[in-house]
C-alpha positions as CSV (number, residue, x, y, z in Angstrom):
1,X,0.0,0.0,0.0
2,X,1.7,3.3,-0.8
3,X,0.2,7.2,0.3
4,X,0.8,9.3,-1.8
5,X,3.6,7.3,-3.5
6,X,5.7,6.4,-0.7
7,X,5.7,3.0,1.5
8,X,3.1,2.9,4.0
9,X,4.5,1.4,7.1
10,X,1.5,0.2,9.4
11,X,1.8,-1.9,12.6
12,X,-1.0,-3.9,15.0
13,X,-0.9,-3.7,18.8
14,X,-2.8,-6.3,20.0
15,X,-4.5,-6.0,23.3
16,X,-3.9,-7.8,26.7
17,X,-2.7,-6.2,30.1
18,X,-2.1,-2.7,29.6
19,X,0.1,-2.2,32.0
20,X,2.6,-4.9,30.5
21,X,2.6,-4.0,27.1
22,X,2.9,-0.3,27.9
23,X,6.2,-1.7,29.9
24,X,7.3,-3.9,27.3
25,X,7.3,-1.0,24.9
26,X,9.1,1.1,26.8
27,X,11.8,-1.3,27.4
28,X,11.9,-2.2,23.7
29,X,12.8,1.6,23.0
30,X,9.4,1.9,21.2
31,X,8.3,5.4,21.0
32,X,5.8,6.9,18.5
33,X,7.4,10.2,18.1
34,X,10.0,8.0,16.2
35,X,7.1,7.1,13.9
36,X,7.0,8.2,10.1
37,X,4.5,10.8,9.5
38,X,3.0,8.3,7.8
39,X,2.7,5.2,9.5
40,X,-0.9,3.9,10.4
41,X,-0.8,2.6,13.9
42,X,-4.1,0.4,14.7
43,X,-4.5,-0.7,18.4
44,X,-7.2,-3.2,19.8
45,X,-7.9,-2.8,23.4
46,X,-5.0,-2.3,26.0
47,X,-3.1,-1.7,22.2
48,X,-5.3,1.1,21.4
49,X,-5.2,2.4,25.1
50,X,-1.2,3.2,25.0
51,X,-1.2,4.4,21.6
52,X,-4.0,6.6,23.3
53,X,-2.6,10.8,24.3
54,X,-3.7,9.1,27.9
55,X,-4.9,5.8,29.5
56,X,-6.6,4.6,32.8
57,X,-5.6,1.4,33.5
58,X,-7.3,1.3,36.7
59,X,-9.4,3.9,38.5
60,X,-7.0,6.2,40.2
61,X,-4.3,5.7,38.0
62,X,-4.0,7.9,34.8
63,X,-0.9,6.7,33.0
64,X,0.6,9.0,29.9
65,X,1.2,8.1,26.2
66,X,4.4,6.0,24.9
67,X,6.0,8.9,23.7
């Protein structure tokens, strides 16, 4: 798939415990400020929560983006 006639690089977080995967990106050095403009990032549950600005991943605790 190409946008406006460059490579389209799209990725799939899948969902699970939040809190773990938010961790395990961290660690991995992932960070979506190091994203191409145009990458399409698609999330599904806890996936979609930390690609979220911000996340609750329980009731008193608001956690910030993977930046």
């Amino acid at each position: 798939m190409k946008l406006r006639g460059l490579p389209t690089i799209a990725f799939f977080l899948l969902g699970g415990d939040t809190l773990k995967l938010h961790r395990a990106l961290l660690t991995s050095g992932f960070a979506l400020g190091n994203l191409k403009p145009e990458a399409i990032a698609i999330g599904d549950s806890a996936g979609a929560f930390v690609l979220a600005s911000h996340y609750y991943d329980s009731p008193s605790e608001a956690r910030e983006q993977v930046t």
